[in-house]
LUMKEPA-584330 format. One record per residue: y, x, z negated of N, C-alpha, C in turn; chain. Coordinates in steps of 0.05 Angstrom, whole numbers, plus 5000, padded with zeros to 4 digits. Atoms other than C-alpha are relative to their C-alpha. Example, Ala and Ser with C-alpha at 12.3 -4.5 7.8 and 13.67 -1.06 7.14 Angstrom:
{nnorth = 4976	neast = 5018	nup = 5000	canorth = 4910	caeast = 5246	caup = 4844	cnorth = 5024	ceast = 5018	cup = 5000	kette = A};
{nnorth = 4976	neast = 4984	nup = 5001	canorth = 4979	caeast = 5273	caup = 4857	cnorth = 5022	ceast = 4985	cup = 4986	kette = A};
# end
This chain:
{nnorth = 4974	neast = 4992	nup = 5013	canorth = 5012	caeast = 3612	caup = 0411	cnorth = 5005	ceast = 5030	cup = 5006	kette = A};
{nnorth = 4992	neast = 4968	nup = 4996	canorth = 5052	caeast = 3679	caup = 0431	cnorth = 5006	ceast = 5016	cup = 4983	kette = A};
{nnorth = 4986	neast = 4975	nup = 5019	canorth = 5075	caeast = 3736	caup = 0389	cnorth = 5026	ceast = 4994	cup = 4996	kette = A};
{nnorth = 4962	neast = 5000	nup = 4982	canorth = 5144	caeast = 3715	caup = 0423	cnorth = 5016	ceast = 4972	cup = 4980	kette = A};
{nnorth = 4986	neast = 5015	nup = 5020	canorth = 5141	caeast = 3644	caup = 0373	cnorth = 5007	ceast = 5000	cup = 4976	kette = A};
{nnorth = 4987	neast = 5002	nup = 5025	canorth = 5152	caeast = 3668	caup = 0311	cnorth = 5005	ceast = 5031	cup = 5002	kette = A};
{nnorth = 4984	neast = 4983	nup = 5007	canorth = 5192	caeast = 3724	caup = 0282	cnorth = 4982	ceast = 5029	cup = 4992	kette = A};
{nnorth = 5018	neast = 4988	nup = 5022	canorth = 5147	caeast = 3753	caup = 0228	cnorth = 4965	ceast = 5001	cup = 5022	kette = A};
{nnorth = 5017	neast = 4998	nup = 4986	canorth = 5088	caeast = 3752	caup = 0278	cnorth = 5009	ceast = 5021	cup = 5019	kette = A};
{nnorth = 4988	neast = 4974	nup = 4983	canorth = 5128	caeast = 3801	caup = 0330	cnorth = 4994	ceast = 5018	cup = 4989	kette = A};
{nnorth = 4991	neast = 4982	nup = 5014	canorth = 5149	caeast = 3842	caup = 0285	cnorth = 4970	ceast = 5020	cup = 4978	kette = A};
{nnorth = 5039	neast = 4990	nup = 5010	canorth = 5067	caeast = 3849	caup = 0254	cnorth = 4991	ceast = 5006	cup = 5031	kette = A};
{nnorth = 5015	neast = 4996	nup = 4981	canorth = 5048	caeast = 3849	caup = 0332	cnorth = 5024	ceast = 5040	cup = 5003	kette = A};
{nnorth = 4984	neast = 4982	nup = 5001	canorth = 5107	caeast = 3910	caup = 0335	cnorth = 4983	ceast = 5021	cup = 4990	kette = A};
{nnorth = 5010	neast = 4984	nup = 5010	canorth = 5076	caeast = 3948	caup = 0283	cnorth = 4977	ceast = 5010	cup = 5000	kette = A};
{nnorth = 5026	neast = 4989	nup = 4990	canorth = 5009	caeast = 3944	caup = 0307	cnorth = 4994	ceast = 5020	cup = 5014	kette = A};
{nnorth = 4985	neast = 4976	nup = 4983	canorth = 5035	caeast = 3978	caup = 0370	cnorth = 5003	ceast = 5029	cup = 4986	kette = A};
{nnorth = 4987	neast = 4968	nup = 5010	canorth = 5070	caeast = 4034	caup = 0334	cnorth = 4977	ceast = 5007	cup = 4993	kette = A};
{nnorth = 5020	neast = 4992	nup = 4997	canorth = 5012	caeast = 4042	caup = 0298	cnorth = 4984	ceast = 5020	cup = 5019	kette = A};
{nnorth = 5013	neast = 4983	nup = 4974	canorth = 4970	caeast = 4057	caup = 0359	cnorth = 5004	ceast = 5010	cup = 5012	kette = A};
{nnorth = 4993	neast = 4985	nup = 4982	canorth = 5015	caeast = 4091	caup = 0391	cnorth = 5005	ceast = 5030	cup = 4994	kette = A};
{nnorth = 5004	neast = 4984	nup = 5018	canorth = 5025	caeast = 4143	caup = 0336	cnorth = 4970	ceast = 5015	cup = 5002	kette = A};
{nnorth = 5020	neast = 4990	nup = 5003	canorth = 4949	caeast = 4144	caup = 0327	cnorth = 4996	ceast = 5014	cup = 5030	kette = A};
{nnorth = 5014	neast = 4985	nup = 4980	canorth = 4937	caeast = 4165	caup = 0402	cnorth = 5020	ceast = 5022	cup = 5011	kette = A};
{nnorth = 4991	neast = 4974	nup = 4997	canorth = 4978	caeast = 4219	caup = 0389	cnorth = 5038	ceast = 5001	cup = 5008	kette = A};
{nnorth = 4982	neast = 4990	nup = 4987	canorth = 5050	caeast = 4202	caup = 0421	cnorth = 5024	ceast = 5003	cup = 4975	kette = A};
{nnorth = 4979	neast = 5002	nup = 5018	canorth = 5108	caeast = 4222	caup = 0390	cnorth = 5028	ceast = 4979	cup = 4997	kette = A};
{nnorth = 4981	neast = 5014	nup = 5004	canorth = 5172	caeast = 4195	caup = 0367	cnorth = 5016	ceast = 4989	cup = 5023	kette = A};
{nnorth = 4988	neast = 5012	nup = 4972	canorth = 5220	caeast = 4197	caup = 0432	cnorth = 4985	ceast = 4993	cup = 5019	kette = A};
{nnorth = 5014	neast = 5024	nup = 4978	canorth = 5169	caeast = 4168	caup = 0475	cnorth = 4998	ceast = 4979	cup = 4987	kette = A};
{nnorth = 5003	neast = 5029	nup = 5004	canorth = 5156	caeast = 4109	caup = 0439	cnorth = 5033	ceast = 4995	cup = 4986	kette = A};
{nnorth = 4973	neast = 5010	nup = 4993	canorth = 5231	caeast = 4102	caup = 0428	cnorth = 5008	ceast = 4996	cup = 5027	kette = A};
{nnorth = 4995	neast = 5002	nup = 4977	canorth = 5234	caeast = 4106	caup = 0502	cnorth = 4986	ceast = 4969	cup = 5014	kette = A};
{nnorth = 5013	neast = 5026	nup = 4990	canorth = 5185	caeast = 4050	caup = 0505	cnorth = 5003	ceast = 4974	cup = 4986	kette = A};
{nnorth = 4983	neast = 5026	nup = 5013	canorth = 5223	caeast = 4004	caup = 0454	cnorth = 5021	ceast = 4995	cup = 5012	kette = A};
{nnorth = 4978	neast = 5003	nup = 4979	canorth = 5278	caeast = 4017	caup = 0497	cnorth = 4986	ceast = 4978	cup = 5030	kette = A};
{nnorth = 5016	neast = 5008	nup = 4975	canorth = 5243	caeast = 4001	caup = 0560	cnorth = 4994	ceast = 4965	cup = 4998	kette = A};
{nnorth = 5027	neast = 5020	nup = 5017	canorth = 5205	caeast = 3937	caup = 0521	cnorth = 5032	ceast = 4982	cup = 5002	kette = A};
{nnorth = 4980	neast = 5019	nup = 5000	canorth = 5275	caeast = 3914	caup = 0498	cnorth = 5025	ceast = 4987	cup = 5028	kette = A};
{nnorth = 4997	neast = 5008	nup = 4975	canorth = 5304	caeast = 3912	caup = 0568	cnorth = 4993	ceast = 4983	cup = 5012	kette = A};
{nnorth = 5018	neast = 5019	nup = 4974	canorth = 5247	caeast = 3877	caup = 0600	cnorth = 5010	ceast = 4975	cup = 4979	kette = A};
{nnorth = 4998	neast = 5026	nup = 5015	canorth = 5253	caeast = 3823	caup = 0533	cnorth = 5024	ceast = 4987	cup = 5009	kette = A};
{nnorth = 4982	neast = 5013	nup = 4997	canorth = 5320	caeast = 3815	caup = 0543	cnorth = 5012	ceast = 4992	cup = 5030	kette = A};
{nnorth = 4992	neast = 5006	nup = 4973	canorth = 5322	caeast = 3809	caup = 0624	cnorth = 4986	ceast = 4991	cup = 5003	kette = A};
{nnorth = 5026	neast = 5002	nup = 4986	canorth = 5257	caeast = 3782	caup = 0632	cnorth = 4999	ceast = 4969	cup = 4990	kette = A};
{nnorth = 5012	neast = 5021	nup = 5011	canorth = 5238	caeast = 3731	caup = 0579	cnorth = 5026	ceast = 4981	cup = 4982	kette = A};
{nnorth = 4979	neast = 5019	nup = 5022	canorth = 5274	caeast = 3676	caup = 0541	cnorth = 4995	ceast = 4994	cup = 4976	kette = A};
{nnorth = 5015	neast = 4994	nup = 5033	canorth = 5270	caeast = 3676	caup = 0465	cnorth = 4999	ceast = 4969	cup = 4999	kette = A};
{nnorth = 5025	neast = 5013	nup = 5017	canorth = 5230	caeast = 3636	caup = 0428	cnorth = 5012	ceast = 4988	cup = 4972	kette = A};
{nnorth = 4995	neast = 5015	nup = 5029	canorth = 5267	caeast = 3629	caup = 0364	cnorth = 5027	ceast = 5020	cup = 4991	kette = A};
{nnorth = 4971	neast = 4984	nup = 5001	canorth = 5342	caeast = 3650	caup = 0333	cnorth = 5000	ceast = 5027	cup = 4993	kette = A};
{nnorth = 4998	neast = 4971	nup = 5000	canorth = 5325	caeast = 3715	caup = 0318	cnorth = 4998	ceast = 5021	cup = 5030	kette = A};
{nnorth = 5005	neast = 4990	nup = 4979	canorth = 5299	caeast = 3735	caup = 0381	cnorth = 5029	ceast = 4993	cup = 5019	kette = A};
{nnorth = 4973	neast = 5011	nup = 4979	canorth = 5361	caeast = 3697	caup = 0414	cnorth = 5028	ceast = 5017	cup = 4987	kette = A};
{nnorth = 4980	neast = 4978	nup = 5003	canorth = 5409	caeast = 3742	caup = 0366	cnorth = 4991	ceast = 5025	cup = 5016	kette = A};
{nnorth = 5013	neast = 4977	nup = 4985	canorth = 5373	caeast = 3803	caup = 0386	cnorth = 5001	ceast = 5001	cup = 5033	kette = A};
{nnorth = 4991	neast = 4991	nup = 4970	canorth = 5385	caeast = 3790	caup = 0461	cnorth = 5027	ceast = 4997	cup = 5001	kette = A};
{nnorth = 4970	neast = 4996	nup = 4998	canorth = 5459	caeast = 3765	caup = 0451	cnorth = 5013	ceast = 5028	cup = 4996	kette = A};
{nnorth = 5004	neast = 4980	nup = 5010	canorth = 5454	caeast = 3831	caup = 0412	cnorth = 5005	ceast = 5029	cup = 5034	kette = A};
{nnorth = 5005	neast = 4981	nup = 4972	canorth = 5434	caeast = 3876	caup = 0476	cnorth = 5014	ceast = 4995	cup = 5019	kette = A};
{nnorth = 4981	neast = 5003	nup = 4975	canorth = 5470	caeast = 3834	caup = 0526	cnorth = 5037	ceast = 5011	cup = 4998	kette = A};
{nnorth = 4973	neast = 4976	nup = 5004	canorth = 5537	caeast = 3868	caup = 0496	cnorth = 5003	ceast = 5027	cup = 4992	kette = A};
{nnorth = 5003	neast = 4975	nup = 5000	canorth = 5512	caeast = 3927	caup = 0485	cnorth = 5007	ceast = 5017	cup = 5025	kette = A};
{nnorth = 5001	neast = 4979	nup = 4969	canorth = 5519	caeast = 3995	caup = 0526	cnorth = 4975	ceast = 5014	cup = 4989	kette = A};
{nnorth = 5028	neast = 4989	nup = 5010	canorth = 5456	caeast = 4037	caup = 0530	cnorth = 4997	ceast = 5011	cup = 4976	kette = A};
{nnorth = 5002	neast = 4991	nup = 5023	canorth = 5470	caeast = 4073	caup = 0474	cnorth = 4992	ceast = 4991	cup = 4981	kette = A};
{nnorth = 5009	neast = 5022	nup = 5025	canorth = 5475	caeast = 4021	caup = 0427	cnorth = 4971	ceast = 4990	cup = 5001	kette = A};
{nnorth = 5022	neast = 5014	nup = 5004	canorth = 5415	caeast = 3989	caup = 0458	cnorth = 4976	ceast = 5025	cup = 4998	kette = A};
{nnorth = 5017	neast = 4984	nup = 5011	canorth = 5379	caeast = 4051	caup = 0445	cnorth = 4995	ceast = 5004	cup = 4968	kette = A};
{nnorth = 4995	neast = 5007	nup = 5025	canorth = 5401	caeast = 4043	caup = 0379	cnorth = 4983	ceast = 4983	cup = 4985	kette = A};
{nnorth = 5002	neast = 5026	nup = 5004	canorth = 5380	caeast = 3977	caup = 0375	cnorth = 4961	ceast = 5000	cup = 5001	kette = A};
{nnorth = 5034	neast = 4992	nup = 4990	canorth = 5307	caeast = 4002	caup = 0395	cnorth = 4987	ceast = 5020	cup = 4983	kette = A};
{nnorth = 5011	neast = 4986	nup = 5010	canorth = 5300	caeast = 4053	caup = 0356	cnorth = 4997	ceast = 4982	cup = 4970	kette = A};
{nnorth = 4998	neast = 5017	nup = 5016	canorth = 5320	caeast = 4000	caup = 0293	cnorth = 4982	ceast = 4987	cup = 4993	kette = A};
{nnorth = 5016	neast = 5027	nup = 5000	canorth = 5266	caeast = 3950	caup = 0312	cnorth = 4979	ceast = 5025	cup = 4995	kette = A};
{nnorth = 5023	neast = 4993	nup = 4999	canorth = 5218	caeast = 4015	caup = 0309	cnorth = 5003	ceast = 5010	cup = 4976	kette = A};
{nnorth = 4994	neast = 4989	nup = 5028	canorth = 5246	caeast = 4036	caup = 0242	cnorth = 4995	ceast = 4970	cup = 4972	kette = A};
{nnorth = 5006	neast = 5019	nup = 5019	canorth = 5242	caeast = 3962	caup = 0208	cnorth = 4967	ceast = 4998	cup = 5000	kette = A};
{nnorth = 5032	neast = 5004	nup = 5001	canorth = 5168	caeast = 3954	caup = 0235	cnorth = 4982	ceast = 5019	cup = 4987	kette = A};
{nnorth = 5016	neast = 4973	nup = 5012	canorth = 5149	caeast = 4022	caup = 0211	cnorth = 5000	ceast = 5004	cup = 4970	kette = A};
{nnorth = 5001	neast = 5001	nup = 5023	canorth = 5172	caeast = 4010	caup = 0141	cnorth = 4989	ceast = 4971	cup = 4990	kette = A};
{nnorth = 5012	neast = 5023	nup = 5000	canorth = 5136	caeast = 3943	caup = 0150	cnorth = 4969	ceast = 5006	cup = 4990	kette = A};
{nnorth = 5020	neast = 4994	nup = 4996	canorth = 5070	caeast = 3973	caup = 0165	cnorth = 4988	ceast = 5016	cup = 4978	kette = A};
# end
């Protein structure tokens, strides 16, 4: 089973991430750079898994970067008050 089939599993695999990425020191705009980056590849790369993930790319695919920087920094702001 992937991270990618349920919702509430992402979003715990998400904050594991941040986590670690915090602990090994990086700061904020890099790992916004790499939610950015992350949500790109998800949404050009892979095919969701379940309706949230499938809003979340309808989501991006009308976005302009901005927004989808937005949209990245969001997913690192829900997981972070998750965690």
């Amino acid at each position: 089973m992937s991270v990618l089939d349920n919702f509430g599993e992402w979003k715990g695999f998400l904050a594991n991430r941040l986590q670690q990425a915090e602990g090994l020191g990086m700061d904020r705009e890099s790992i916004s750079d790499l939610a950015y980056q992350l949500g790109d590849y998800l949404a050009q790369d892979i095919n969701p898994q379940n309706e949230q993930e499938r809003l979340l790319k309808d989501l991006w695919d009308v976005a302009d970067e901005q927004e989808q920087r937005t949209m990245a920094n969001l997913m690192i702001k829900l997981v972070d008050n998750q965690a």
